[in-house]
C-alpha positions in Angstrom: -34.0 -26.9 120.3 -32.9 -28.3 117.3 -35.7 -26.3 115.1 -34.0 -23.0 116.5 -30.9 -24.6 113.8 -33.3 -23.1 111.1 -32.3 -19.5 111.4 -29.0 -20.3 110.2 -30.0 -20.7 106.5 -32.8 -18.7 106.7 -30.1 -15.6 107.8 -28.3 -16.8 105.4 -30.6 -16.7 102.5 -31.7 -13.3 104.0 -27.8 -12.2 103.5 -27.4 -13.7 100.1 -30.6 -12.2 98.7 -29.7 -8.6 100.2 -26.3 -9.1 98.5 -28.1 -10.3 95.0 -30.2 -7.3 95.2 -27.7 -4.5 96.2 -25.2 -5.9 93.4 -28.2 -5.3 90.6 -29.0 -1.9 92.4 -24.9 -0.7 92.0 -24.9 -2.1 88.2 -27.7 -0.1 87.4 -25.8 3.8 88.2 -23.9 5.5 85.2 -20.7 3.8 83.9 -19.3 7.3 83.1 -17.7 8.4 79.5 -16.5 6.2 77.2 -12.7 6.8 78.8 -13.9 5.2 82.2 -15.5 2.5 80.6 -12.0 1.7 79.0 -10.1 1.9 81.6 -12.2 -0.3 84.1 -12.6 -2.9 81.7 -9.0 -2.9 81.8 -8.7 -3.5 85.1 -11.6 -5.8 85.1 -9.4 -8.3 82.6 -6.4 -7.6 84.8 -8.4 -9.2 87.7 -10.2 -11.9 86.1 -7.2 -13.2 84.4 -5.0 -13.2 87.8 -7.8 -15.4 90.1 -8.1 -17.9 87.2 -4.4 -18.5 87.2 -4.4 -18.5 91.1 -7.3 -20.7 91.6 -5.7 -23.2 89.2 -2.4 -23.0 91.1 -4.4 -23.6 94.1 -6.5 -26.5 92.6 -3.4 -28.8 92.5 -2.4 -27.9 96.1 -6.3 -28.8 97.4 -6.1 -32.1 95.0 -2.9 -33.0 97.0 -4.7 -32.2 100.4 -7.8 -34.0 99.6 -6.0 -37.2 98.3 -3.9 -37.1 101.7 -7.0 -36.4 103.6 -8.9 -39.4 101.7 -6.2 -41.5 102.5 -6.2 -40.9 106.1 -9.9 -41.1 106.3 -10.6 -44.4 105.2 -7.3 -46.0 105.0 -5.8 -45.5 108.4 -8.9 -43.8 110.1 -6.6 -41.1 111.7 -9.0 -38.1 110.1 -12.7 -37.8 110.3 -14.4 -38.8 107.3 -16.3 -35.9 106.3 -13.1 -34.2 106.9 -12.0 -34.3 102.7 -14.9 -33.3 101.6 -15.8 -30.3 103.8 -12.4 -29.6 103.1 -13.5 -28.8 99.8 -16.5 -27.2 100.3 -14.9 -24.6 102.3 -12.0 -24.1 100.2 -15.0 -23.4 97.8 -16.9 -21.2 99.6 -14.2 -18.9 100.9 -12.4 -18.9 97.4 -16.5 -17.9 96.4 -16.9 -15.3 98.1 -13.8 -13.4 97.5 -14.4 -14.2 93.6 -17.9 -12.5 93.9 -16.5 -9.9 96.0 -14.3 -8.9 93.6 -16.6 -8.7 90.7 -18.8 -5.8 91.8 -15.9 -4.2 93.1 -14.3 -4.5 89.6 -18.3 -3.7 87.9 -18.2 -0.5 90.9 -15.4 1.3 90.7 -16.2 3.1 87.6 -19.8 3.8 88.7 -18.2 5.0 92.3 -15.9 7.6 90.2 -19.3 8.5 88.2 -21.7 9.1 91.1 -18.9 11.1 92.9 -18.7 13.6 89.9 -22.6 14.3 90.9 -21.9 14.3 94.7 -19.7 13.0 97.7 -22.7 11.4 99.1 -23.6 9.7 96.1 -19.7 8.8 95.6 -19.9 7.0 99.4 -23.5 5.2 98.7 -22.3 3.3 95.5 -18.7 2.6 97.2 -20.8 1.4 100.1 -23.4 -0.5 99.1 -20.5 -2.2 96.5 -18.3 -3.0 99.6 -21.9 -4.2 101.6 -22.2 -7.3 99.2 -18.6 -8.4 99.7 -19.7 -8.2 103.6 -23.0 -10.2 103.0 -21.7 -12.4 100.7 -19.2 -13.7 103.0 -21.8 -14.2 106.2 -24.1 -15.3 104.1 -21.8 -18.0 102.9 -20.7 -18.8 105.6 -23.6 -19.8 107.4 -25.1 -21.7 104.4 -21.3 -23.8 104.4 -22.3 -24.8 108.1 -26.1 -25.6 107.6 -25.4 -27.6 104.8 -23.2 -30.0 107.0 -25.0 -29.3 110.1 -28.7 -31.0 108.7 -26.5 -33.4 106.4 -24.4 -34.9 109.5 -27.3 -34.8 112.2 -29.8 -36.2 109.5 -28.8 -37.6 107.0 -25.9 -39.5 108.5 -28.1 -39.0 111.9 -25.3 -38.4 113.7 -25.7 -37.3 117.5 -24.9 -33.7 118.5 -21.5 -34.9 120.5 -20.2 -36.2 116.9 -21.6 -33.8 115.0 -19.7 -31.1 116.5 -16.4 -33.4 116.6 -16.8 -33.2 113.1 -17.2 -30.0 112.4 -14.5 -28.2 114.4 -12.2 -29.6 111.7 -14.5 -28.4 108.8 -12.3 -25.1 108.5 -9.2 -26.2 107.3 -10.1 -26.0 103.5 -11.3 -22.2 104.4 -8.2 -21.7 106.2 -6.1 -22.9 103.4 -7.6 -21.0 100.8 -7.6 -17.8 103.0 -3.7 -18.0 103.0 -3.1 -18.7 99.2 -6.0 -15.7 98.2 -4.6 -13.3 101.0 -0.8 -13.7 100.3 -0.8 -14.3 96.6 -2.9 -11.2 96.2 -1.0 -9.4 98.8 2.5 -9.7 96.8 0.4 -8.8 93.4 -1.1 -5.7 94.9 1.8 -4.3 96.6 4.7 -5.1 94.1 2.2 -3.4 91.5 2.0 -0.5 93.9 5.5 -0.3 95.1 6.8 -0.5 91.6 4.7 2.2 90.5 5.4 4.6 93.1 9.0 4.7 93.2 9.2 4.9 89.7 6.0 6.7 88.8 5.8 9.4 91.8 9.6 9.4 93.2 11.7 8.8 90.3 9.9 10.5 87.5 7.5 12.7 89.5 4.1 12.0 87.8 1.0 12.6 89.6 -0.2 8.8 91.5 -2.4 7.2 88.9 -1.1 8.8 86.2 -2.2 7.0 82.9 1.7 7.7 81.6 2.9 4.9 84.0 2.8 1.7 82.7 2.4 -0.2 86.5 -0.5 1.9 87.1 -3.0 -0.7 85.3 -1.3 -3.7 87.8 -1.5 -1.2 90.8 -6.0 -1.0 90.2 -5.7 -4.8 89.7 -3.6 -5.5 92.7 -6.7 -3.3 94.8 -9.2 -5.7 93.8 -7.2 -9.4 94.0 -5.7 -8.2 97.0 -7.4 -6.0 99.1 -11.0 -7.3 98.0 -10.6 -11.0 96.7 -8.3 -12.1 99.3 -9.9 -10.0 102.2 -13.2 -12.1 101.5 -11.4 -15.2 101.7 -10.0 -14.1 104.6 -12.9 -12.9 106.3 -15.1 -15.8 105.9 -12.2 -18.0 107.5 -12.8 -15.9 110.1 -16.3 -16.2 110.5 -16.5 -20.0 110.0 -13.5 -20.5 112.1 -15.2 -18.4 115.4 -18.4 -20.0 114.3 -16.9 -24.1 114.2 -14.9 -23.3 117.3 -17.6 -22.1 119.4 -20.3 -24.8 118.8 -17.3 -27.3 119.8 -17.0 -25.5 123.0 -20.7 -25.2 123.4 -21.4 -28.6 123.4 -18.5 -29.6 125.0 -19.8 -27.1 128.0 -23.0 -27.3 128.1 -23.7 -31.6 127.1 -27.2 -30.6 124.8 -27.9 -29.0 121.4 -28.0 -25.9 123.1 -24.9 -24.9 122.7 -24.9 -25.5 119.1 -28.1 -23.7 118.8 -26.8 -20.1 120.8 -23.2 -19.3 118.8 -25.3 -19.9 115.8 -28.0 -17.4 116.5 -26.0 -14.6 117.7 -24.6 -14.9 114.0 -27.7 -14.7 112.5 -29.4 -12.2 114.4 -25.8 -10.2 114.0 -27.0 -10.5 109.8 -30.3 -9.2 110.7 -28.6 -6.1 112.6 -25.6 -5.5 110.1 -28.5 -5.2 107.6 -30.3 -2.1 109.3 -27.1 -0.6 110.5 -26.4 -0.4 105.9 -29.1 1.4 106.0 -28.0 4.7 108.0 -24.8 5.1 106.1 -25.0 8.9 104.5 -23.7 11.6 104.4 -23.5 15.6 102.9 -21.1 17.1 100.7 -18.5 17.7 103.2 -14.8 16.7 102.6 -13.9 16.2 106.0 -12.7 12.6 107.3 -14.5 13.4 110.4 -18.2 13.9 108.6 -17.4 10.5 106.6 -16.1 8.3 109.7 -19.2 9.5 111.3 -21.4 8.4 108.6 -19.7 4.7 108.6 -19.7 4.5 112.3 -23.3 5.5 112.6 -24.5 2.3 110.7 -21.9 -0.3 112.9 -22.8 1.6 116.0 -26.5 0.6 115.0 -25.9 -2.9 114.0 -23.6 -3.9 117.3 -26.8 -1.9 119.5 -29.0 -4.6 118.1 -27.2 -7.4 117.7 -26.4 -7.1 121.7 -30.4 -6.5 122.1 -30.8 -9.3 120.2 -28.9 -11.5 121.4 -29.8 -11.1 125.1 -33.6 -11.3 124.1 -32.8 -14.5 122.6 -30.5 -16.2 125.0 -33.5 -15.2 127.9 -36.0 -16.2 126.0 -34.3 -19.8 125.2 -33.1 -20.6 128.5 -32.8 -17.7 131.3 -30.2 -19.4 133.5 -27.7 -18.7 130.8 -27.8 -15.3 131.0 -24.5 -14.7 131.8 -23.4 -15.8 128.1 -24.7 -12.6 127.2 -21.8 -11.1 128.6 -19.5 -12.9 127.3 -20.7 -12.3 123.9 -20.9 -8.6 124.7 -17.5 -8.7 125.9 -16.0 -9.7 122.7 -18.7 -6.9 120.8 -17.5 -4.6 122.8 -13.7 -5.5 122.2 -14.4 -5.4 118.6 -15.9 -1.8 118.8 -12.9 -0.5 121.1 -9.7 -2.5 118.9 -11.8 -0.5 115.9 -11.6 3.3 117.7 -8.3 2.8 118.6 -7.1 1.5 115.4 -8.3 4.6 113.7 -7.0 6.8 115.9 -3.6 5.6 115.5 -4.0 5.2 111.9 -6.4 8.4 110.8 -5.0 11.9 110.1 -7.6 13.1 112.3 -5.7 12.6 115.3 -2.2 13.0 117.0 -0.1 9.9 116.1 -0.3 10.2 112.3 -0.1 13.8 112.1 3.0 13.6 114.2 4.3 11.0 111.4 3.9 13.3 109.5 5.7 16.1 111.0 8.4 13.8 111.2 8.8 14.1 107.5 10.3 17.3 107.3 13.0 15.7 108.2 14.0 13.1 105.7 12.9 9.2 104.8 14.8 7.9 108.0 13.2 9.5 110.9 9.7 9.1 108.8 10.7 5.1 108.8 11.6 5.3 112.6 8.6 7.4 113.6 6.6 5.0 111.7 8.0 1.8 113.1 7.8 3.2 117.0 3.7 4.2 116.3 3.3 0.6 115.4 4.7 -1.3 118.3 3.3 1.2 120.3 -0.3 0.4 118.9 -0.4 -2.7 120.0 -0.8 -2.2 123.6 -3.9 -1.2 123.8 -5.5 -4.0 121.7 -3.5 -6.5 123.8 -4.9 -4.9 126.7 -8.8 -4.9 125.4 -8.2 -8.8 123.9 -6.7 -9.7 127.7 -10.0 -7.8 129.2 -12.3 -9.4 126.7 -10.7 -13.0 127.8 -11.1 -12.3 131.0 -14.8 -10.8 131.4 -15.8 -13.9 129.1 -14.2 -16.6 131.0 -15.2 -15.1 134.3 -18.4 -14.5 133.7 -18.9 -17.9 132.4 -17.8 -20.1 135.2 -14.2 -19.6 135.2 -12.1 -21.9 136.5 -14.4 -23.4 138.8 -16.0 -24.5 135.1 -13.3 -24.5 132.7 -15.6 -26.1 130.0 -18.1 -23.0 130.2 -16.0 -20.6 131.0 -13.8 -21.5 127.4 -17.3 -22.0 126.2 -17.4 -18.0 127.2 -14.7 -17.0 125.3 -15.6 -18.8 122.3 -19.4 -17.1 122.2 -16.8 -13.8 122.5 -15.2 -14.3 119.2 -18.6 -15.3 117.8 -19.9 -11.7 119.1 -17.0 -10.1 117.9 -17.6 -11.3 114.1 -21.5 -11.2 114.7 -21.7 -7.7 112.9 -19.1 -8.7 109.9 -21.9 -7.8 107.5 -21.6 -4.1 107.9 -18.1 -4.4 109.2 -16.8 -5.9 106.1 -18.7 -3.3 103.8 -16.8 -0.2 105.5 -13.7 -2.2 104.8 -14.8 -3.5 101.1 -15.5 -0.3 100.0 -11.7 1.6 100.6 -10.0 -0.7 97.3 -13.7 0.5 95.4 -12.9 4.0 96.0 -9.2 4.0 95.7 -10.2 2.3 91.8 -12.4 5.2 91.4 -10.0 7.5 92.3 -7.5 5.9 90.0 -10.0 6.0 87.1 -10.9 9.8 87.6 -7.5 10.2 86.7 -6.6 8.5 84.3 -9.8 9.3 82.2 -9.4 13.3 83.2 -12.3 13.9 85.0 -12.5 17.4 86.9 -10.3 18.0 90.0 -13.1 18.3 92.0 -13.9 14.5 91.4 -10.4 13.5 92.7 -10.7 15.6 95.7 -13.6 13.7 96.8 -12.2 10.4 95.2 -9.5 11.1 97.8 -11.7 12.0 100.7 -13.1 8.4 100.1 -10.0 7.0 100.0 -8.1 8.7 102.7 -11.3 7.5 104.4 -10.8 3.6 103.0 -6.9 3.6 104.2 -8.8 4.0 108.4 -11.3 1.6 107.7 -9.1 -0.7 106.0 -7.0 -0.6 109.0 -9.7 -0.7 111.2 -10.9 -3.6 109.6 -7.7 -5.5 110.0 -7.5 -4.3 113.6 -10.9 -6.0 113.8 -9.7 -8.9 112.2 -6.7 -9.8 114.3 -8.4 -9.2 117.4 -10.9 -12.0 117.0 -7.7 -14.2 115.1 -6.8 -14.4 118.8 -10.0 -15.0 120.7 -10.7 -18.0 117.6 -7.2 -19.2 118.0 -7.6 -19.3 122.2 -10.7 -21.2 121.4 -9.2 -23.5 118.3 -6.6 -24.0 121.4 -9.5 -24.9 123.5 -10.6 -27.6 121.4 -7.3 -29.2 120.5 -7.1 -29.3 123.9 -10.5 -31.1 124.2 -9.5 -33.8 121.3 -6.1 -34.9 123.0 -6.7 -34.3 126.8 -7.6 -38.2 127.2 -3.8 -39.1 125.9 -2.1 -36.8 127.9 -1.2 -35.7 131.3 -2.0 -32.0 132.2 1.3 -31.8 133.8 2.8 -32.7 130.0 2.0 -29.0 129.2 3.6 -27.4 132.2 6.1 -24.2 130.9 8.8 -26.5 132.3 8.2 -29.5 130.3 11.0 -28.5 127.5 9.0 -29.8 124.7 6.4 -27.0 125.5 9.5 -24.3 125.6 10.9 -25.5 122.3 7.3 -25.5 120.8 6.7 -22.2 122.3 9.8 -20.8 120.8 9.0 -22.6 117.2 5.6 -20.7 117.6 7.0 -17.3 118.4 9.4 -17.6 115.3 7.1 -18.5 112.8 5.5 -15.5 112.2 8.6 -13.5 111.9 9.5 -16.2 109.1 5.9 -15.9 107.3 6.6 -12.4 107.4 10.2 -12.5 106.3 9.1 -14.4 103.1 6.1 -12.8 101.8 8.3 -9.1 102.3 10.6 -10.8 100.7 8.5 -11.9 97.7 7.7 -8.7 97.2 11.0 -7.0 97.0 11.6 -9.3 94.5 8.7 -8.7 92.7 8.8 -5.2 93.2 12.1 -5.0 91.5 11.1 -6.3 88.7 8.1 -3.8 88.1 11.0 -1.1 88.6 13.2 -2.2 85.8 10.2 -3.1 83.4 8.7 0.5 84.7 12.3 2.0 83.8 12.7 0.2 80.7 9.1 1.6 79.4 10.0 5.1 80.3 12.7 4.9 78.5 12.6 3.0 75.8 8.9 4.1 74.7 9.3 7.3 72.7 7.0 10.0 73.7 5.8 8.2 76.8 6.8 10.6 79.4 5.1 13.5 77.3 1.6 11.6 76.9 1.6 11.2 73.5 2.0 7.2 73.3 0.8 4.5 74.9 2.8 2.6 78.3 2.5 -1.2 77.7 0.2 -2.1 80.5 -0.4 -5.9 80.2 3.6 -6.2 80.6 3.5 -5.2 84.5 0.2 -7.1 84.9 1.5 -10.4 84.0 4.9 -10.1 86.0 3.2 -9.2 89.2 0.9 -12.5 88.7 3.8 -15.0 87.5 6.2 -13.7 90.7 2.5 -13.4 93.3 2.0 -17.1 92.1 5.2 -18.7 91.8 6.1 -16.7 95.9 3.0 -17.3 97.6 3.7 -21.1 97.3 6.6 -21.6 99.9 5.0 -19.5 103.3 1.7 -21.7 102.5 3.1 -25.1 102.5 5.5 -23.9 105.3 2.1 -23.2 107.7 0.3 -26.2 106.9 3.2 -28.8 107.5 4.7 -26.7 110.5 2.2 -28.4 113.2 2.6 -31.8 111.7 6.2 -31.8 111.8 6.5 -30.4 115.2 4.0 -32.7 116.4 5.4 -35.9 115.3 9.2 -34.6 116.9 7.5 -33.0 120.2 4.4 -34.4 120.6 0.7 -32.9 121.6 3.0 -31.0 124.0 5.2 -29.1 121.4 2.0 -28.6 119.2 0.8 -27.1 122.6 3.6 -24.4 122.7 3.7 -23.8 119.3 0.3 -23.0 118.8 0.5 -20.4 122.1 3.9 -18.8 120.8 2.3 -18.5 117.7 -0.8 -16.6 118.9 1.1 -14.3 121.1 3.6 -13.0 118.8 1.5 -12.9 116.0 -1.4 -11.4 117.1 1.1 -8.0 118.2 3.4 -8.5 114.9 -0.2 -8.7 112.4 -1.2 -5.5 115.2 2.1 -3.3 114.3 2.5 -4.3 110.9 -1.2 -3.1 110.0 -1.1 0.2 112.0 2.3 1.1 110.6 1.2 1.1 107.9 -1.9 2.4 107.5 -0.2 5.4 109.2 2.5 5.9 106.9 -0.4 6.1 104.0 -2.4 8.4 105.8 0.5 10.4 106.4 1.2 11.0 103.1 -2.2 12.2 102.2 -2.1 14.3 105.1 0.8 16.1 103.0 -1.2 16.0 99.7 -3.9 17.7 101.0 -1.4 21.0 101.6 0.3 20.0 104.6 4.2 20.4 105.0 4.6 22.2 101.8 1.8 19.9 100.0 2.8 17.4 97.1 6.2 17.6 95.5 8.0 18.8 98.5 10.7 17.1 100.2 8.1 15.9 103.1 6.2 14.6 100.4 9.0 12.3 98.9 9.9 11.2 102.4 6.2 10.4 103.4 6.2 7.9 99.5 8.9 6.0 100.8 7.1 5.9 104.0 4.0 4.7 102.3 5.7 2.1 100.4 7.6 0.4 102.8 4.1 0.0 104.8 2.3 -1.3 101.9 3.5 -4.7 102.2 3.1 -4.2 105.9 -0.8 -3.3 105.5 -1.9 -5.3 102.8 0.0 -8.3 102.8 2.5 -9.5 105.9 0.8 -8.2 108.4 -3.1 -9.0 107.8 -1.9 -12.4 106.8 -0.5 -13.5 109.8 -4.3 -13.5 111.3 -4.8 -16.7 109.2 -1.4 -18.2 109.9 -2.3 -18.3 113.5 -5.5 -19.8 112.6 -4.5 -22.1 110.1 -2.3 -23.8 112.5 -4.4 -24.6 115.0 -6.9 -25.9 112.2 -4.3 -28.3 111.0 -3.7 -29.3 114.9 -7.0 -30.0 114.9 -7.6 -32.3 112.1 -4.4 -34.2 112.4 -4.6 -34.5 116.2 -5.3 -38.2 116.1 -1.9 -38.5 114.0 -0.1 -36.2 116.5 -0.9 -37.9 119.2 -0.2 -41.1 118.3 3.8 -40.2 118.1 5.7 -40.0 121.9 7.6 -37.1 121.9 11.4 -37.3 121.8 11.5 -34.6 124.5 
């Protein structure tokens, strides 16, 4: 069984090498005039220039980590002591795979904005096939982060499987950590660039979005692409290595042989092998429609999950048949993917009902379009609550429920595996929204025809559902990985503690549970926070241009675009740094004043609330965009009107909600029960004072 191990590098190698590929296959289209070039190169500098500073602010955080880590390890032997090092190696990767995710986008935007001046089609395949690396990249990655350690631990160090997987579970902290740094510090960039620009640009001065007169509009492209594209990718692959760790842990756990090592790790890689056929049906004509292009996208991850559920169950047969019924677990959390994705769109997409009404709500003013907004969030999250509980369920059940607790947790970890198996093709339908909205941006600001922007915009309008969708997608297996992250914290403490110790009753489980329910309200309270105040000051630098600039207004001189680029980094850098530390020491303080027991609570308040808050957040406001260019596109008196200022404030208080709060909080829930994890010797060692 362990030869099967192979097909984790070798799938990863296969992703890798279709990413290398595609990327030289974008950078060969047409740049465009020498206008576009300009203005992408630009934003190129914009982008490069923010990670460098953020990956050096982050540096000292990881050196403090790793020399707490190294201490531990071999100075009080509370940690594992691979533990610092793979710490590092997945801060690494996932930092890696957002930075290279980010450089085509940055190197495609400009040849997405080309190819659609030729066609709409040809405008989707570069978009796609841009946004298909970032989704390679990070499986790819992924998978090659856990064969490294998997050989180097069971051979090198010859390590038995039981250890090996002890190990491992804690190998995602670095991931984790870096997640939280790329996807909140490039949240508050993108979103204080954007909201800065719109109420000044659109509302105040009404210019046309992406008008080369404002001076934020330079920041706004940057923000796409270190925050919708850098810190998606690092988020993403936390996912995926998270799911992936937690499920082997399980597996072993369950099923006492390499076994369960070997299954989790080839429904990934036979979920790269089917993401990379489903790339290859994504087309379409020359129709504007959001319909034609939703169906184009959901052909090729209708493909990809069809074979990767084929797949699977020929290979978990074929292995050993008496496990067949892990096939339906990992079906059920396929499944739950597909459905949290449909239902996402439809409350998000301008195709359907709910944000059509939300727009109709406009007419009326900015208040009832906030209130309308706000109620078609929290009423999006029932359904996803309702498919996660069913996908819990199905996989437990099916698995040996409680009659076998180990398999039947085993069964919802191989869910959350299944859920992320198609993340290749999933990703790329989310990747590629920030590449068109760039291209969009670039069209015009370099004056290309109107018929460009209209299908810039189709492309966009489209990226705003799958962006959401994608979030949707990436919540819903947040909490199947955290229930099995739970699983295994469980697993590493269960010897020092009484079951009865977590019983609701036991008060340090009620406080912890109450901790846990709060913190996401506070992680979300801060980074909304950090971006009203750095929002603000895009406003006054915005107003100060506009008016202290002669000739600005009129087009005849030049906005001062580095200015706006440079506040947005010093305020994303200098606010990202209090939510961060606030997740990583919230487990370890609660643990040493409560116990395994509040760590317990915490970790299931935490989940619960979060997982709904991350839900609402994300479809507010991916409905309160699409709203908006439901009105652009001639509806309720078209742009201009007084629905259309309504629907801009709308759309900028759900920007933070979208693209930073809100698909944050996946990793927050995550990220504690990593920490848990890796200082659950430490935790355990203090009595509660409960």
């Amino acid at each position: 069984m362990d030869l099967l191990m192979i097909l984790a590098p070798v799938a990863a190698l296969v992703a890798l090498i279709f990413a290398f590929f595609t990327a030289r296959s974008v950078k060969k289209t047409d740049q465009g005039t020498d206008r576009m070039k300009s203005i992408a190169e630009s934003i190129r500098r914009g982008a490069k220039a923010y990670l460098k500073r953020q990956y050096k602010t982050v540096g000292i955080f990881f050196a403090v980590i790793f020399a707490v880590l190294i201490v531990l390890a071999f100075g009080f032997n509370l940690v594992n002591v691979f533990t610092p090092f793979a710490f590092l190696t997945g801060g690494i990767f996932s930092g890696l795979s957002g930075f290279i995710g980010m450089t085509i986008a940055v190197n495609s935007n400009v040849r997405t904005a080309s190819a659609a001046e030729k066609s709409l089609n040809a405008g989707l395949r570069v978009a796609f096939r841009a946004g298909s690396v970032m989704g390679f990249v990070v499986v790819g990655l992924g998978l090659l982060d856990f064969s490294i350690w998997y050989f180097l631990t069971r051979y090198a160090f010859q390590l038995d499987a039981q250890a090996v997987t002890n190990a491992m579970i804690t190998f995602g902290l670095g991931a984790s950590t870096m997640a939280l740094f790329a996807r909140v510090g490039g949240g508050i960039f993108t979103k204080a660039a954007d909201v800065g620009a719109d109420l000044v640009g659109k509302v105040e001065a009404g210019i046309p979005e992406d008008d080369p007169r404002n001076p934020a509009v330079i920041a706004d492209n940057v923000g796409d692409n270190v925050g919708d594209v850098a810190g998606m990718g690092a988020d993403l692959y936390e996912s995926y290595v998270g799911s992936l760790l937690s499920a082997v842990a399980l597996g072993y756990a369950a099923l006492g042989n390499v076994l369960g090592i070997v299954i989790p790790v080839a429904i990934a890689a036979i979920g790269i092998f089917a993401s990379l056929i489903g790339t290859l049906f994504v087309r379409t004509g020359d129709n504007l429609s959001s319909k034609s292009l939703l169906r184009a996208l959901r052909r090729g991850t209708y493909i990809a999950s069809a074979i990767s559920a084929v797949g699977s169950l020929a290979f978990i047969l074929i292995v050993d048949i008496s496990l067949y019924y892990l096939f339906f677990a990992m079906l059920a959390g396929l499944v739950a993917g597909v459905a949290i994705g449909f239902f996402t769109e439809y409350f998000t997409s301008d195709n359907y009902r709910p944000t059509k009404n939300l727009a109709s709500s406009t007419r009326t003013g900015s208040a009832t379009t906030i209130i309308s907004g706000l109620s078609l969030g929290m009423l999006s999250t029932v359904v996803p609550v309702l498919v996660i509980a069913a996908a819990v369920i199905v996989s437990f059940l099916a698995c040996g429920g409680a009659e076998n607790s180990d398999m039947g947790l085993f069964g919802i970890g191989i869910a959350a595996v299944g859920m992320l198996s198609t993340l290749g093709i999933t990703l790329a339908t989310d990747a590629y929204g920030p590449i068109a909205d760039n291209a969009g941006g670039i069209a015009q600001m370099a004056g290309m025809p109107e018929y460009v922007r209209e299908r810039t915009d189709a492309l966009d309008s489209l990226g705003n559902t799958t962006a959401a969708t994608g979030k949707g997608f990436a919540i819903g297996s947040a909490a199947l990985t955290a229930l099995a992250l739970l699983s295994s914290f469980y697993n590493l403490v269960k010897d020092k503690i009484e079951l009865a110790d977590l019983a609701i009753m036991n008060p340090a489980v009620l406080i912890g549970l109450f901790i846990g329910c709060m913190l996401p309200f506070l992680f979300s309270a801060l980074t909304m926070s950090a971006i009203g105040k750095s929002a603000q000051s895009v406003v006054l630098e915005v107003r100060r241009q506009f008016k202290e600039i002669p000739g600005l207004l009129e087009g005849i001189a030049e906005p001062d675009y580095h200015t706006c680029v440079d506040l947005c980094t010093k305020a994303s850098l200098r606010q990202m740094i209090l939510p961060s530390i606030i997740t990583v020491l919230a487990p370890i303080l609660v643990g040493l004043l409560l116990g395994v027991s509040g760590v317990a609570g915490m970790l299931l308040g935490a989940t619960s609330t979060g997982f709904m808050l991350a839900i609402m957040m994300s479809n507010s406001g991916g409905a309160w965009d699409n709203a908006k260019k439901y009105i652009e596109h001639g509806n309720y008196d078209g742009k201009g009107s007084n629905s259309h200022k309504a629907a801009v404030v709308g759309d900028t208080v759900g920007d933070p909600f979208k693209d930073t709060s809100g698909p944050a909080i996946n990793i927050l829930i995550k990220l504690l029960s990593i920490v848990s994890i890796v200082f659950a010797t430490v935790i355990a060692s203090f009595p509660s004072l409960l």
